[in-house]
Residue frames as qw, qx, qy, qz and C-alpha x, y, z in Angstrom:
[[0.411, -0.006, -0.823, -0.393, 62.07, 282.33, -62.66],
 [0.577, -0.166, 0.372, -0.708, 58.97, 280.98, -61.23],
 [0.239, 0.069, 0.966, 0.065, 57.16, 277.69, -60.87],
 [0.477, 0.053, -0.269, -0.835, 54.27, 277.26, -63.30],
 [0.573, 0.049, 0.772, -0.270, 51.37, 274.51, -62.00],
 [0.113, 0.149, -0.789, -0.585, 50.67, 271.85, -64.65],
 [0.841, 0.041, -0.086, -0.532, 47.19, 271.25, -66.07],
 [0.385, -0.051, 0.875, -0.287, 45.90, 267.80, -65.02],
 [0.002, -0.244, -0.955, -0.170, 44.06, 265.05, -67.07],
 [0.066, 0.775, 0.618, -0.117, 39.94, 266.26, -67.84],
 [0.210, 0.725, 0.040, -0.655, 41.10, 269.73, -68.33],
 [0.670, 0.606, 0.417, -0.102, 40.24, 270.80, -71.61],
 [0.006, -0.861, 0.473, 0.185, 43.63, 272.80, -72.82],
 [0.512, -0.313, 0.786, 0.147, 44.83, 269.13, -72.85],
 [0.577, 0.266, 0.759, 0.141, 43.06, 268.21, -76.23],
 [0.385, 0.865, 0.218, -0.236, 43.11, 271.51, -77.81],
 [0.730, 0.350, 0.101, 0.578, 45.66, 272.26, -80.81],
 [0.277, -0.750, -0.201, 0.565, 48.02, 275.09, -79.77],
 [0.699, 0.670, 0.150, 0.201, 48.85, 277.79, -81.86],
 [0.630, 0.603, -0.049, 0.487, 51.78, 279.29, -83.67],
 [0.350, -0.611, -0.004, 0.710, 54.66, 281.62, -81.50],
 [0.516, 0.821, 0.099, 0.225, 54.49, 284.66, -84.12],
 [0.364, 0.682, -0.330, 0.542, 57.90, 285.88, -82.95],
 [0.716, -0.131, -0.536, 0.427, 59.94, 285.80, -79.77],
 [0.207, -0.727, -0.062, -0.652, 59.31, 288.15, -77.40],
 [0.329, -0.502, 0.548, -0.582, 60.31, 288.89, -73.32],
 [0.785, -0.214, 0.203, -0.545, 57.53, 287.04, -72.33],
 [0.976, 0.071, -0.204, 0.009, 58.11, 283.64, -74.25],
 [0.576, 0.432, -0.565, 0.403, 61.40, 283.69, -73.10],
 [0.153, -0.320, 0.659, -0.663, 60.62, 283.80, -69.76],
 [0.846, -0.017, 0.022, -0.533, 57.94, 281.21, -70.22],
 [0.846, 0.317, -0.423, 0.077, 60.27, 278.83, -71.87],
 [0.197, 0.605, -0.530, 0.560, 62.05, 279.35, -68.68],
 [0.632, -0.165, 0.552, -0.519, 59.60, 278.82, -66.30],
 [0.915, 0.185, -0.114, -0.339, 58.59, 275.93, -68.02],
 [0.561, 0.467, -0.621, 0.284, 62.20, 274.63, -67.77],
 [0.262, -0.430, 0.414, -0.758, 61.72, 275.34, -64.05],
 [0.782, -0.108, 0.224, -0.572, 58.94, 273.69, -63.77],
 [0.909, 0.244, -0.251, -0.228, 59.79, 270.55, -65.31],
 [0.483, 0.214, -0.710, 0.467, 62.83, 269.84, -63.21],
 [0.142, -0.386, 0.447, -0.794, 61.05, 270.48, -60.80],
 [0.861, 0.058, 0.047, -0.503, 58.35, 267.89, -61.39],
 [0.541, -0.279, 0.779, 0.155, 61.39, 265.19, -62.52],
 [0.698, 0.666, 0.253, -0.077, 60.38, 265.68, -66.38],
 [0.617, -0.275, 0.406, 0.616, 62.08, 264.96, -68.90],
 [0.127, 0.214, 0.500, 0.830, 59.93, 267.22, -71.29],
 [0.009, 0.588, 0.446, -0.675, 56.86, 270.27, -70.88],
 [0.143, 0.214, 0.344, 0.903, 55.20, 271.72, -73.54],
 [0.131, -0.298, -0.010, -0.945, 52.93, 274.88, -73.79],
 [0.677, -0.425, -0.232, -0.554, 49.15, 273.43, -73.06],
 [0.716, -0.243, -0.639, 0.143, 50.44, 271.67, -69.98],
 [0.155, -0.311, -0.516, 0.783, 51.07, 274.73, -67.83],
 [0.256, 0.690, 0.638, -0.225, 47.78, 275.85, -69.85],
 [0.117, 0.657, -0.400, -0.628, 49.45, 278.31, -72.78],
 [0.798, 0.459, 0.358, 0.160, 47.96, 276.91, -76.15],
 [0.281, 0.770, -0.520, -0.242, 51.43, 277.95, -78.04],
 [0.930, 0.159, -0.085, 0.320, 53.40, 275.41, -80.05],
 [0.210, 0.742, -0.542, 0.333, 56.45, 275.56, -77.82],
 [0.880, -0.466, -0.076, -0.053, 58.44, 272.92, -75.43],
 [0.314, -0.753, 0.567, -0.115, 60.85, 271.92, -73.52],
 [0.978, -0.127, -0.137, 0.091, 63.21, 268.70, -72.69],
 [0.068, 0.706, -0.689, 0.150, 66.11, 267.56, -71.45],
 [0.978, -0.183, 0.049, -0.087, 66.86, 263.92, -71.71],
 [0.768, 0.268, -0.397, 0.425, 70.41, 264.00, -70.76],
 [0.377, -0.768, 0.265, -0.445, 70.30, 264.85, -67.22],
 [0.546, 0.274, -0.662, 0.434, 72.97, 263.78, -65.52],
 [0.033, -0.091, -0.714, 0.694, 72.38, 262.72, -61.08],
 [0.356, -0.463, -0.809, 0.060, 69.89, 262.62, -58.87],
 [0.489, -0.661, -0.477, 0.311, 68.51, 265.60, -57.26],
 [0.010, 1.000, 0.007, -0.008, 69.45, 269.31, -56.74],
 [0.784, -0.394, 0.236, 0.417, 73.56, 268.43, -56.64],
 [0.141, -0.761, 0.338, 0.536, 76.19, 269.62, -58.27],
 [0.305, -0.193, 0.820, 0.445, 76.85, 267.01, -60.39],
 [0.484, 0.598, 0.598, -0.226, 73.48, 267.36, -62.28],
 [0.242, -0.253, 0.357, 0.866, 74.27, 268.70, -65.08],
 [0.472, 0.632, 0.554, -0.266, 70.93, 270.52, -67.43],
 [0.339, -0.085, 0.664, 0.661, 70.85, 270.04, -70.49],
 [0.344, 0.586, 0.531, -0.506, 67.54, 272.27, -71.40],
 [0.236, -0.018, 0.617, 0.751, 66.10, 272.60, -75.22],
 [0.297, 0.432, 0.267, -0.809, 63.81, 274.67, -76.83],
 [0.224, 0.312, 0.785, 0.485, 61.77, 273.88, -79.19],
 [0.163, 0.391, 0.190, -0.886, 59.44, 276.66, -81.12],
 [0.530, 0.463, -0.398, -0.589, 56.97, 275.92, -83.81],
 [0.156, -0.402, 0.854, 0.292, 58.09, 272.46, -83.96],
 [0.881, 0.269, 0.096, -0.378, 56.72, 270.05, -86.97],
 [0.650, -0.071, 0.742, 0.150, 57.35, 266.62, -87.38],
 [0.284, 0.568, -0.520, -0.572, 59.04, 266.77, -91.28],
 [0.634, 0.415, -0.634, -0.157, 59.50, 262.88, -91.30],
 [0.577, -0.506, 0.538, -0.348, 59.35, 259.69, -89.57],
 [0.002, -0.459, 0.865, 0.203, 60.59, 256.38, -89.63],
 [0.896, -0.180, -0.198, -0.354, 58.61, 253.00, -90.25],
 [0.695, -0.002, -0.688, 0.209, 60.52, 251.59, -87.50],
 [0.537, -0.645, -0.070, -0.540, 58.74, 251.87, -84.61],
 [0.351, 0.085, -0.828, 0.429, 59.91, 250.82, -80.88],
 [0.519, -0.642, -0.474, -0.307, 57.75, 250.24, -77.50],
 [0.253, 0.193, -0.512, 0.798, 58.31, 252.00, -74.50],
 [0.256, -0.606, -0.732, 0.176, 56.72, 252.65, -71.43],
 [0.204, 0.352, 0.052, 0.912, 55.64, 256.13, -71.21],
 [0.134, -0.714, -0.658, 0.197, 54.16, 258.47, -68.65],
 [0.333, 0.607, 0.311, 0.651, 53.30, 261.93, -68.28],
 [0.285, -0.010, -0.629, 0.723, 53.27, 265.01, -66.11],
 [0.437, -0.105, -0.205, -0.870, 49.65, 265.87, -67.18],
 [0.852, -0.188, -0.378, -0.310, 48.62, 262.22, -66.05],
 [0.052, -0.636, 0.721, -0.271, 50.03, 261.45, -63.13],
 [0.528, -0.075, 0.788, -0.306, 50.45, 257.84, -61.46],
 [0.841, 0.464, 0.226, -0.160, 49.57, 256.75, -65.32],
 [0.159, -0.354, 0.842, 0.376, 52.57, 254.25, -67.48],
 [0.931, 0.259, 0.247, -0.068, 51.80, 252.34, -70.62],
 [0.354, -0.423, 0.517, 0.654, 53.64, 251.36, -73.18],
 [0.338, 0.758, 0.161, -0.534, 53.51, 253.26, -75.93],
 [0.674, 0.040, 0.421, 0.606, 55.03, 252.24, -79.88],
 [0.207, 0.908, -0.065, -0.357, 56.35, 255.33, -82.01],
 [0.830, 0.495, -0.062, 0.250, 58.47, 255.34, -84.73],
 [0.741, -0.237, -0.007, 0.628, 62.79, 255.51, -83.59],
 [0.171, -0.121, 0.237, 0.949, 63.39, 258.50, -86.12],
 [0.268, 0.783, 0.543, -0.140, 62.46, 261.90, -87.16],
 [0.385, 0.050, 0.017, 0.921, 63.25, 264.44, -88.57],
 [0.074, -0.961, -0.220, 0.152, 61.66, 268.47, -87.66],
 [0.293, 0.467, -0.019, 0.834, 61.94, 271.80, -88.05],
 [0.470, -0.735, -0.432, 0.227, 61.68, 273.90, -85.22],
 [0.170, 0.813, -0.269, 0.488, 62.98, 278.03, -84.46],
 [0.619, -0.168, -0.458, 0.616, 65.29, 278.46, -81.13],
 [0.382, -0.650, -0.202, 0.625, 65.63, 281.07, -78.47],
 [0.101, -0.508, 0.167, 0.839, 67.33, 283.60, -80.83],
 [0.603, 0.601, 0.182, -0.492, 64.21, 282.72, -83.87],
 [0.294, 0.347, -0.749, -0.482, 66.76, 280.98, -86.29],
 [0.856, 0.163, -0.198, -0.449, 65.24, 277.87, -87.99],
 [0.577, -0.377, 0.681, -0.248, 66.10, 274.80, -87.48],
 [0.891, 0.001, -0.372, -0.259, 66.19, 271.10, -88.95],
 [0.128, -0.570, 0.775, -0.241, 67.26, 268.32, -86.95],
 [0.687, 0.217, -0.690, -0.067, 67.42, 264.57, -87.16],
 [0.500, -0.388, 0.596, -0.494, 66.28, 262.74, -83.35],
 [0.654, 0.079, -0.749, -0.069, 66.53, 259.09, -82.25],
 [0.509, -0.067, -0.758, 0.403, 65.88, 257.06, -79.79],
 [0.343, -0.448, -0.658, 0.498, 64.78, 258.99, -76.67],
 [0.037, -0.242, 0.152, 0.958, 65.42, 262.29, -77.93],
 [0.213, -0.118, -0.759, -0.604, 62.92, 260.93, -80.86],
 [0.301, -0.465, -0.814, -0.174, 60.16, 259.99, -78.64],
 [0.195, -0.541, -0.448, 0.684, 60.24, 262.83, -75.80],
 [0.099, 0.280, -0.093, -0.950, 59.31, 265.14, -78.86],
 [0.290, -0.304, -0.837, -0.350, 56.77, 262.79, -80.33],
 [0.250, -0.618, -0.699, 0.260, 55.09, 262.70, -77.16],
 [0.085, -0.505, -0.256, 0.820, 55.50, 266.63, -76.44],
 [0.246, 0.249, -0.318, -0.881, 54.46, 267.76, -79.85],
 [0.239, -0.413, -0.863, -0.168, 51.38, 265.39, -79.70],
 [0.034, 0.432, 0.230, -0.871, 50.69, 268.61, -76.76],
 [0.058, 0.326, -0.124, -0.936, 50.77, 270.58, -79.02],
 [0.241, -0.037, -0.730, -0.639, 48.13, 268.73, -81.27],
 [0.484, -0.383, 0.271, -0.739, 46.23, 267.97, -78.46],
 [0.892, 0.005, -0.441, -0.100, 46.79, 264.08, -78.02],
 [0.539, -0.554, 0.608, -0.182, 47.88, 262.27, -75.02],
 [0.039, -0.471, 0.880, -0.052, 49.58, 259.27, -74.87],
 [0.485, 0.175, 0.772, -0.373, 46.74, 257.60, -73.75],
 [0.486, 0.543, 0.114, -0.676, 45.44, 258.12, -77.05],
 [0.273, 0.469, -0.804, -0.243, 48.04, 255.88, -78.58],
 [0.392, -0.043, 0.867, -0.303, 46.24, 252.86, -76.57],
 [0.445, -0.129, -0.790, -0.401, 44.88, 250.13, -78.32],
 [0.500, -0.300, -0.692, -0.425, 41.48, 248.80, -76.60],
 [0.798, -0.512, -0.317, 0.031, 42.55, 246.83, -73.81],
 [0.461, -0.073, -0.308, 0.829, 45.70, 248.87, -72.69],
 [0.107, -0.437, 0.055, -0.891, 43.23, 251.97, -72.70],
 [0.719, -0.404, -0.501, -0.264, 40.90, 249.73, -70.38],
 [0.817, -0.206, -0.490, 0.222, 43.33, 249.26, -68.31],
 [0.201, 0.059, -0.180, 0.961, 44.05, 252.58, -67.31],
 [0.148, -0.529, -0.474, -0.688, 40.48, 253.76, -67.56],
 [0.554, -0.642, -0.506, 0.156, 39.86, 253.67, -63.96],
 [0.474, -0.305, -0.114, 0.818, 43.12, 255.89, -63.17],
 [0.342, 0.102, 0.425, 0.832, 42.04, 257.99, -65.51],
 [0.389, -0.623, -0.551, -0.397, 38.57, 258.61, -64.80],
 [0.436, -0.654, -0.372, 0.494, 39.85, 259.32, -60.96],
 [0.482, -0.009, 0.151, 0.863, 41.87, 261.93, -62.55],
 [0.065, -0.485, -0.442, -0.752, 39.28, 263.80, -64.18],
 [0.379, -0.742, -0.386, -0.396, 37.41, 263.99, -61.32],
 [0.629, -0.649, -0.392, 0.169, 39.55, 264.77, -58.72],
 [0.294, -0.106, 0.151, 0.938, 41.72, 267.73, -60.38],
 [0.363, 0.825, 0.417, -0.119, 40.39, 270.92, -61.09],
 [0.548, 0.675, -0.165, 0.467, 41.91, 272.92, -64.21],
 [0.605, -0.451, -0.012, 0.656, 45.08, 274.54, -62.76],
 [0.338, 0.909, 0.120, 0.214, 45.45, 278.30, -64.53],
 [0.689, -0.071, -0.041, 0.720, 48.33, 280.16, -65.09],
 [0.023, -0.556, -0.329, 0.763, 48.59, 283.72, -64.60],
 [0.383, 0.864, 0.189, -0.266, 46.63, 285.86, -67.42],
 [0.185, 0.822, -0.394, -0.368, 49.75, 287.66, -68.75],
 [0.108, -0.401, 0.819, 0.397, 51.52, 284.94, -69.46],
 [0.537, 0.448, 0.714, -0.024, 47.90, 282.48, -70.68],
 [0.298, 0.887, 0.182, -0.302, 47.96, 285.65, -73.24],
 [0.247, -0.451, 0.648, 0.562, 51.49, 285.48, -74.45]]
């Protein structure tokens, strides 16, 4: 497994809709790996495709990591998601602060709705539905917004985007894209 470097704020992968996995294959599985990799490795609790620059609809997460740090006790709790589409969502909505690993050193808070339900394929292509709350609920909201090409920041209302607008603006200009290697920007 390798680390993969994550596109940064201004690049343009970040706003672009990814497409479809047409079947599982070597490669994606070892993407979805690295990508696991990478995201512990960054302290994320979720990673999808256009952030290590691969427009596929595919992410990661794990929001039930358990310790601090490389230890024993850490236990990883890593999910795939392929394809996934939002099927259903609640009209009860909660606020949370959210940040991202595509924006660093950028927190707002963000409202989404508590529940969803998706469909989504796994590792070995079976389908999927599945019913998410709470955290679980929003760490795919936010990743499969990736995939549509929406940041977080996009959820801001006026004056919360205002208030970032500086951080943001450094961003752009002091990252340049980050590419991943060919074979795998081709998967």
């Amino acid at each position: 497994m390798s680390l993969l470097r994550i596109v940064i704020y201004g690049d343009d992968r970040l706003k672009q809709t990814a497409a479809p996995v047409e079947e599982m294959t070597p490669e994606i599985r070892k993407l979805i790996a690295d990508m696991g990799e990478t995201m512990y490795a960054a302290s994320g609790v979720g990673l999808a495709g256009p952030q290590v620059g691969v427009l596929k609809r595919l992410l990661v997460l794990d929001v039930d990591q358990v310790g601090e740090g490389p230890s024993p006790e850490k236990r990883r709790q890593l999910r795939a998601y392929v394809n996934p589409e939002i099927l259903w969502q609640s009209d009860e909505d909660s606020v949370l602060s959210e940040g991202c690993l595509s924006i660093p050193g950028v927190e707002a808070e963000v409202y989404r709705p508590v529940r969803v339900r998706l469909k989504y394929r796994d590792l070995d292509w079976q389908e999927h539905e599945e019913e998410a709350e709470g955290l679980l609920a929003r760490v795919l909201q936010h990743e499969i917004d990736h995939l549509d090409g929406t940041l977080f920041v996009d959820h801001l209302g006026f004056v919360k985007r205002q208030a970032v607008a500086g951080k943001l603006r450094r961003l752009r200009n002091e990252h340049e894209s980050i590419y991943v290697p060919e074979e795998l920007a081709a998967s």
